[in-house]
N, C-alpha and C positions, 0 to 999 in steps of 0.2 A: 504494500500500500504506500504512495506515495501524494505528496502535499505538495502543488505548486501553487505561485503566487501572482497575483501579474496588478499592475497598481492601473486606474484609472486616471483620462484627463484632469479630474475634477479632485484627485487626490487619494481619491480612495481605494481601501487594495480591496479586489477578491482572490478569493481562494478555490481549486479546485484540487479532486479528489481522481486521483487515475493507480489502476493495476497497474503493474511494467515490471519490467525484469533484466539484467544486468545480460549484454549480448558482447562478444568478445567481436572487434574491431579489426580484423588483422594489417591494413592499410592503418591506421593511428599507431597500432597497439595498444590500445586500451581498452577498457568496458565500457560502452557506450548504452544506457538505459531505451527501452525499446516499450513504449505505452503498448500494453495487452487490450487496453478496455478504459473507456472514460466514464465515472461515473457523474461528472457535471461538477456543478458549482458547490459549493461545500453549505450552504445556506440551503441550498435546496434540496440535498440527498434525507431521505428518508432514515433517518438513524435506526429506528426499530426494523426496515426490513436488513440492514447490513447487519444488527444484532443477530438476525435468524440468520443469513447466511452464514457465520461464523458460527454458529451452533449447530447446522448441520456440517460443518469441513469436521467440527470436531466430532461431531457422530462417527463418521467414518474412520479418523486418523487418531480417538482418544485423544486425553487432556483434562484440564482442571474442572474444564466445565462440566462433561459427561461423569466424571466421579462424584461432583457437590453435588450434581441435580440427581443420580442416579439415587431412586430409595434404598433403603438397608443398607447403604457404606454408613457408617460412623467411626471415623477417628477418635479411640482411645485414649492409648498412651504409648510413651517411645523412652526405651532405655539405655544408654551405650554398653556394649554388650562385647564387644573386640578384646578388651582386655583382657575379661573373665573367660570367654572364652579359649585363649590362647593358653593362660596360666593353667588353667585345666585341664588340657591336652598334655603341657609339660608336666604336671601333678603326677597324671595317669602312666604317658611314657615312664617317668624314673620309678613308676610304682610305688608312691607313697601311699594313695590308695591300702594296694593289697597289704602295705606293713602296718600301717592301723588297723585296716580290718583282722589282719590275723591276731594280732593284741586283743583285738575288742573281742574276738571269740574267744579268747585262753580266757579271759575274765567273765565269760558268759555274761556279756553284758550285750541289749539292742539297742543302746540310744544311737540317735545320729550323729556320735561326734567325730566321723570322718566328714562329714557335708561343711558340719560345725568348725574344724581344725579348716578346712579348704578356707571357709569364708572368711577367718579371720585373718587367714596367710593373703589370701587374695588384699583383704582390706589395706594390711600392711602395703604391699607391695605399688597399690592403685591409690591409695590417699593417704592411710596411717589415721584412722580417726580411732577413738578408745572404744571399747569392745560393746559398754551402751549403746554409744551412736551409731555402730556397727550393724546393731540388733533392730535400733529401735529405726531407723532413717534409709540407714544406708542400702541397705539390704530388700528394702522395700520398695526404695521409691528411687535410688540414685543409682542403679543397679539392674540387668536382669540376670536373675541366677535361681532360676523358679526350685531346682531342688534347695536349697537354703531359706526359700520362704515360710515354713513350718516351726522353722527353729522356732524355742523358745529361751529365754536367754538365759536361764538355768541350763541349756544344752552348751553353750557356749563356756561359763565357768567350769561345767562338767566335761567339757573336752579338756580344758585347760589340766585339770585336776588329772586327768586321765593321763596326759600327754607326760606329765611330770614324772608320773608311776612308773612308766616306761621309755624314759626319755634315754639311757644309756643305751638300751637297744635296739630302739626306733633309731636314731640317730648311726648306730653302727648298721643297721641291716640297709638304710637310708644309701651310707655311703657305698656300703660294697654293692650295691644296684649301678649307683652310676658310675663309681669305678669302670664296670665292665663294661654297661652301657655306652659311657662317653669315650673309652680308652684314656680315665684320667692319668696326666702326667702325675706320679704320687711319691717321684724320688726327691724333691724336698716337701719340707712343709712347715707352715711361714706361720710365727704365732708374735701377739701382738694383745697386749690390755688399753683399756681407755674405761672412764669413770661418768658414771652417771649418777647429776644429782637429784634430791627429791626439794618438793616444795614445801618442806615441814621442819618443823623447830629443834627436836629434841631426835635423841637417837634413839632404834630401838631397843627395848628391853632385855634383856636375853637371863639363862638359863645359869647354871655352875657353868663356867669355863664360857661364860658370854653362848652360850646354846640358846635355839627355840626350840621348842618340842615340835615335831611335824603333827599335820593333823592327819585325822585316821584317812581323809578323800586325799592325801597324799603318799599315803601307800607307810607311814610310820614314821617315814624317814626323821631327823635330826637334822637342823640345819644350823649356823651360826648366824648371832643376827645382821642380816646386812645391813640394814642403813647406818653408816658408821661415820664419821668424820674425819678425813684423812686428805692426802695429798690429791688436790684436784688438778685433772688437766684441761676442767674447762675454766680454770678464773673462777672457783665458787667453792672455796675451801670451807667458807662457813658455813656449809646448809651439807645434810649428812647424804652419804651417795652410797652408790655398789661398784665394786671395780668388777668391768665383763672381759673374760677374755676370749679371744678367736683364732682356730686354727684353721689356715686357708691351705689348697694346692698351689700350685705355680699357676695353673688356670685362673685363678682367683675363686673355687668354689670352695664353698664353706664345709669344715670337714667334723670341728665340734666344736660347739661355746658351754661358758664357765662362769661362774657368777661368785665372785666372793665378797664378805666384808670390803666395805667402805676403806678401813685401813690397813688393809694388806696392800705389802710390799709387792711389785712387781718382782722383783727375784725369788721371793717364796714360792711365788706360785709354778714352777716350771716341773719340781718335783711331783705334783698331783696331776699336772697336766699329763709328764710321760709315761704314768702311772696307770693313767686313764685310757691312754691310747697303745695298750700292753697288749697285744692279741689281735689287732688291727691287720687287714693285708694293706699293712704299706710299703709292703718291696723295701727297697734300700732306702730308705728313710735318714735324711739328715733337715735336722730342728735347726732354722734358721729365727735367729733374735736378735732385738736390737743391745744397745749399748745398756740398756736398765737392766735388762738378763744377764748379763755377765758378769756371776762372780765365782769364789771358788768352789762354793759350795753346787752352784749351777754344775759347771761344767765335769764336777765330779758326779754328777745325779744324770747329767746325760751324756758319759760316757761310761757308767756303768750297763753290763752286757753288752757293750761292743757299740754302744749309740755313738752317733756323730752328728756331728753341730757347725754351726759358723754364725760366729756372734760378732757384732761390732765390737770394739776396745773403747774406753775411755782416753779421750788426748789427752785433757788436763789434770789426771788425777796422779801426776808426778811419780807413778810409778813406773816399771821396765819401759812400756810401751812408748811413754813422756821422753825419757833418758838413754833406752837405747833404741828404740824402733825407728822412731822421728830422726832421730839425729842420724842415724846408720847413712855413709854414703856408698850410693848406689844408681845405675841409671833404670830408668822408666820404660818401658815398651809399650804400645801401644797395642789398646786391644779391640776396640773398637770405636768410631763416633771422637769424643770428646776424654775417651777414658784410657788412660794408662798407669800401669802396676808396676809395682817392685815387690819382690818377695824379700823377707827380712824371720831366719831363724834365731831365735836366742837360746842360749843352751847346747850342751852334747848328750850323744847318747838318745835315751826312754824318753827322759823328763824336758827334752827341747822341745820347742815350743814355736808353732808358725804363724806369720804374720803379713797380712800383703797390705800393702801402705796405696790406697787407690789417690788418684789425683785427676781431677778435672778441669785444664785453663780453661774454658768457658765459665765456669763457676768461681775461679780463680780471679778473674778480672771482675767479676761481675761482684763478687765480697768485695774486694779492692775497692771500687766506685763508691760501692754503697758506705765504706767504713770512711773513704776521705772526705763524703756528704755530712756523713755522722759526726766528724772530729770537726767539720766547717761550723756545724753548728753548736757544737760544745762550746769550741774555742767563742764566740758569740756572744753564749750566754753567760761564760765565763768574767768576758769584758764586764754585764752589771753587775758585778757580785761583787763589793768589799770586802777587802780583809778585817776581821776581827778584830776587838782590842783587846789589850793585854787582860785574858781572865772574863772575857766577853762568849757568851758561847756560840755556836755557828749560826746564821739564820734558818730557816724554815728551809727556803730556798736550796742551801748550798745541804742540807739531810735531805734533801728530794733526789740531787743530782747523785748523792755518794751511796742512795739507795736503788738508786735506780737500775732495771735489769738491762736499758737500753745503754745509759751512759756510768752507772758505776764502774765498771770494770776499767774503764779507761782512767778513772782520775785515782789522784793521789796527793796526801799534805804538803804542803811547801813551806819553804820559809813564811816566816811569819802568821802562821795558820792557813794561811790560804790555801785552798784546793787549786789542783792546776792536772792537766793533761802529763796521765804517764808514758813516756814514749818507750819504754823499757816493754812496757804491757801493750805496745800497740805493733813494737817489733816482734813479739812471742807471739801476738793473732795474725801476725802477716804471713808468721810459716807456716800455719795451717790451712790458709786459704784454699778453697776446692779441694780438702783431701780428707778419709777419713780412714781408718783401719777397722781390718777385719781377722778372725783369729778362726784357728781348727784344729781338728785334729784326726782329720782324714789327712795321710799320705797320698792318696790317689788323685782329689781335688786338685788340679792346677790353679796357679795364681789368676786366671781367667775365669776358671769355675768358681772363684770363692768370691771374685767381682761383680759377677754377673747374676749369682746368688742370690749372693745380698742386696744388690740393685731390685730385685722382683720383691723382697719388702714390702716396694709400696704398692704392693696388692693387698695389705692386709689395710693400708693407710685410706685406699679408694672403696674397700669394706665399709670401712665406722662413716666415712664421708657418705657412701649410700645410708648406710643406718640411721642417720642421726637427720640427714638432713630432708632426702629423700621420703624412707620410710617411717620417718617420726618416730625413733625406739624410744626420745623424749619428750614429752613428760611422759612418767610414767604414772598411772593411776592406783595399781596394787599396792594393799598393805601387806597383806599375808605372803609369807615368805614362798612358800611354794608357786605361786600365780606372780611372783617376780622372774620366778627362773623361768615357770613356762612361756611368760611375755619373751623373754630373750629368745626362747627356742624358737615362739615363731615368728620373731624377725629375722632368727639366721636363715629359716625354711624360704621364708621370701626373697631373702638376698640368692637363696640357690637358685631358684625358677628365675631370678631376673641374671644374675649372675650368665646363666644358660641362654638366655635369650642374647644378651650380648656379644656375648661367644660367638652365635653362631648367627646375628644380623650384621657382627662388626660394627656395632651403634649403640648408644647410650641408651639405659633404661627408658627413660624421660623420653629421646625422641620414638623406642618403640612402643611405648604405651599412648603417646598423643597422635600417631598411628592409626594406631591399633581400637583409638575407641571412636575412631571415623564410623567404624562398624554398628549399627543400629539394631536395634528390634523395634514394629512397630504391633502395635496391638489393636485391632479396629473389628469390626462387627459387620454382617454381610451377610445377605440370606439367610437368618437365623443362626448364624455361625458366628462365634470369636473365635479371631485364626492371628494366632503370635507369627511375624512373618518376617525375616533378616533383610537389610536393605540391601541393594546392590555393593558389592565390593569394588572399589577403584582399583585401578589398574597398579598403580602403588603399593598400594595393600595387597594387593593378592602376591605380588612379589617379595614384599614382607615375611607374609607367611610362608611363602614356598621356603626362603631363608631358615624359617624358626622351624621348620618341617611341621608345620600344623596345618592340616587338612580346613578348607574354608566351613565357614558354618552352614548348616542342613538350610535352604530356603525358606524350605515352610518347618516350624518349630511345633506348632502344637494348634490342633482343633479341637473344638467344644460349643457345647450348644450354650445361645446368648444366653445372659442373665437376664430371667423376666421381668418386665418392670415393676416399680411398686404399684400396689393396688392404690386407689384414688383416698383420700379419708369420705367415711359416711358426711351424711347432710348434718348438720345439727352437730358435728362430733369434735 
């Protein structure tokens, strides 16, 4: 349909109404419009019969108009549906499925808390809301996941409770599925703690020896009490937390988390960790940890029966590694990228001891810059700072700087009290620039393998990053200690299924699940029928999924006869 215009003597325009269609020119080379049919002056066309002709074009070719007018369509409702979908397919492939339900029958129990554990994992993974709103919102209305509609949300803490009971075995029957499944890589394995706090005042109560009694829906167990007050790594040392740990593959999938008091020490926990993972098929297994892991009592507890390790070293804690490893001269080779090693033994004999000194100029310059910025503005602030008088004590000010984690380390007292820039302390951080050490005590690992090792790390660091910020593991809403650890369990559950998805799209959770929920369900009414029915999948998405290996969702989902309407109220009533 097109609109031309054409003005009168007298000033004034009309309008006419003409068919026409775009005819290719080959003399111009262009498309050159070609009038099919003049319908006249636009003042004078009869608007109700061009109404009816476009409602019968649409009779024949469908459209919006033949679906509104047609009786028995009603529009329902529409839920994004791609996500839950997908997460479900991978649920079912690693067969977590069949390991709860095998569970749930040794305990002769029928509740539904496989649907119930799905939908909380799901929750996790597609928004993180708390297991209420899970129940009461989510699931109902933000959501299609029709077998989880029944839930009630006593099924939901009764999964939890359950999950708990058999959480050492779920979690081991868990991994050796995709072990074999995925052909995981399982010859290291990367562990890593991080601290989560609560929103409440006071620590919990505990037992002799700081215990809580477990409850009976937690299978009896004993647990110590976690909310505890201790070294935070998120800035919130004063509000009481739980330290979680996580063992990852070199994949990045999660292989088992750990939940202790608020105030344990990162190095205690290593011995209950390898402890736990005794009878595991993890092939040749070497426990890869950062610099908090490392001390002696560590590395005698994992190389007890033959284990091996590779831990980062502490640079400044003035011992061997300070005195002779750093100082050893030696030249670098190159192993990859940005990164070159030196190997550095201390000792003869049993008791030697090896060490690869890694070094990065990229990182090397890039410290540099950032510390000659830092000392620019020291020196700065330095300038308004007076010195003290005799018997006067420091300002506010100058206890800010000498406290500080950014600029203390740099200063030092001078004559006459004043604080002043140490250059002693800024020549000792320049030799560390881009480098860090790593230690073993495998002979077979080369100075490459123990680099490159400990570089995959931060797969356990892009873990808590999903956890935390992604999947919300904080806040946490549980009081009871048992429904603490299960929460952890099923955020690691979720990080697995996304973990897998990325794996295998080469793509960030984030962009496959905003994806992934392009995918719709619509639910509408029809000839006596409601029919739940998947919208078209984009060409996008369908290549998506062929990525994730998950089969597209069924067309048509589910038919049923309408809901009858309500009866009218009586007269008078």
């Amino acid at each position: 349909m097109r609109t031309t215009a054409r003005r009168n003597a007298d000033g004034s325009k009309v309008q006419y109404y003409q068919l026409a269609e775009n005819i290719w020119d080959r003399k111009r080379r262009c498309a050159m419009p070609k009038v099919v049919y003049n319908f006249g002056r636009a003042d004078q066309v009869d608007g109700e019969k061009m109404r009816r002709l476009a409602k019968s074009i649409l009779r024949v070719f469908g459209g919006e108009e033949e679906v509104r007018d047609q009786p028995g369509v009603r529009m329902i409702d529409a839920w994004p549906s791609g996500g839950v979908w997908a997460l479900d397919r991978l649920w079912h492939e690693m067969g977590v499925d069949q390991v709860l339900t095998g569970k749930q029958t040794a305990e002769n129990r029928t509740q539904p808390f496989e649907r119930a554990l799905f939908a909380m994992v799901a929750n996790r993974a597609l928004q993180g809301y708390s297991k209420l709103y899970c129940w009461e919102q989510w699931l109902r209305e933000e959501v299609y996941l029709p077998g989880a509609r029944d839930l009630d949300l006593h099924h939901l803490y009764g999964a939890m409770d359950f999950l708990e009971r058999n959480k050492p075995e779920v979690e081991q029957e868990i991994y050796c599925r995709i072990a074999d499944l995925l052909n995981a890589d399982v010859d290291l394995i990367f562990y890593d703690t991080t601290s989560l706090h609560f929103e409440v005042d006071e620590e919990d109560e505990g037992g002799p020896g700081g215990l809580v009694l477990g409850s009976k829906a937690a299978g009896g167990k004993e647990y110590k009490a976690p909310r505890r007050r201790g070294k935070s790594k998120n800035g919130r040392g004063d509000a009481p937390q739980v330290v979680v740990g996580l063992a990852v593959t070199r994949d990045g999938l999660p292989v088992r988390s750990w939940v202790f008091p608020g105030n344990t020490m990162d190095a205690t926990t290593v011995a209950q960790v390898k402890q736990d993972l005794q009878g595991w098929r993890l092939g040749r297994c070497v426990f890869v940890g950062d610099a908090g892991m490392n001390s002696e009592e560590n590395r005698r507890q994992l190389a007890l029966g033959g284990g091996k390790y590779i831990l980062a070293a502490k640079m400044r804690a003035g011992d061997e590694v300070t005195k002779d490893v750093l100082t050893r001269a030696g030249r670098y080779h190159k192993v990859k990228g940005n990164l070159r090693v030196k190997e550095v033994v201390v000792g003869d004999g049993e008791r030697r001891r090896r060490y690869v000194v890694c070094h990065n100029p990229a990182e090397e310059e890039r410290q540099k810059r950032h510390r000659e910025k830092l000392l620019g503005l020291l020196a700065a602030e330095l300038e308004t700072l007076r010195a003290p008088k005799p018997g006067e004590e420091h300002s506010k000010r100058t206890c800010e700087l000498l406290t500080s984690k950014r600029f203390g380390k740099y200063l030092r007292h001078g004559r006459g009290g004043r604080i002043e820039i140490d250059r002693a302390a800024v020549k000792r951080e320049a030799r560390l620039d881009g480098k860090w050490v790593v230690t073993t005590n495998d002979d077979t690992l080369t100075a490459e393998d123990m680099a490159l090792g400990y570089k995959q790390l931060m797969q356990v660091e892009e873990c808590w990053r999903m956890l935390k910020t992604g999947m919300r593991m904080r806040p946490i809403y549980h009081w009871r200690v048992h429904r603490i650890h299960a929460h952890v369990t099923l955020c690691s559950l979720a990080l697995l299924l996304t973990r897998i998805a990325e794996n295998r799209a080469n793509d960030t959770w984030r962009n496959i699940a905003a994806s992934l929920q392009t995918i719709k369900v619509v639910e509408y009414e029809r000839d006596g029928s409601r029919i739940d029915q998947t919208t078209d999948v984009r060409p996008p998405v369908r290549q998506l999924l062929k990525a994730l290996k998950v089969p597209e969702p069924p067309r048509i989902l589910a038919i049923r006869p309408a809901e009858s309407p309500a009866p009218a109220p009586e007269q008078g009533a």
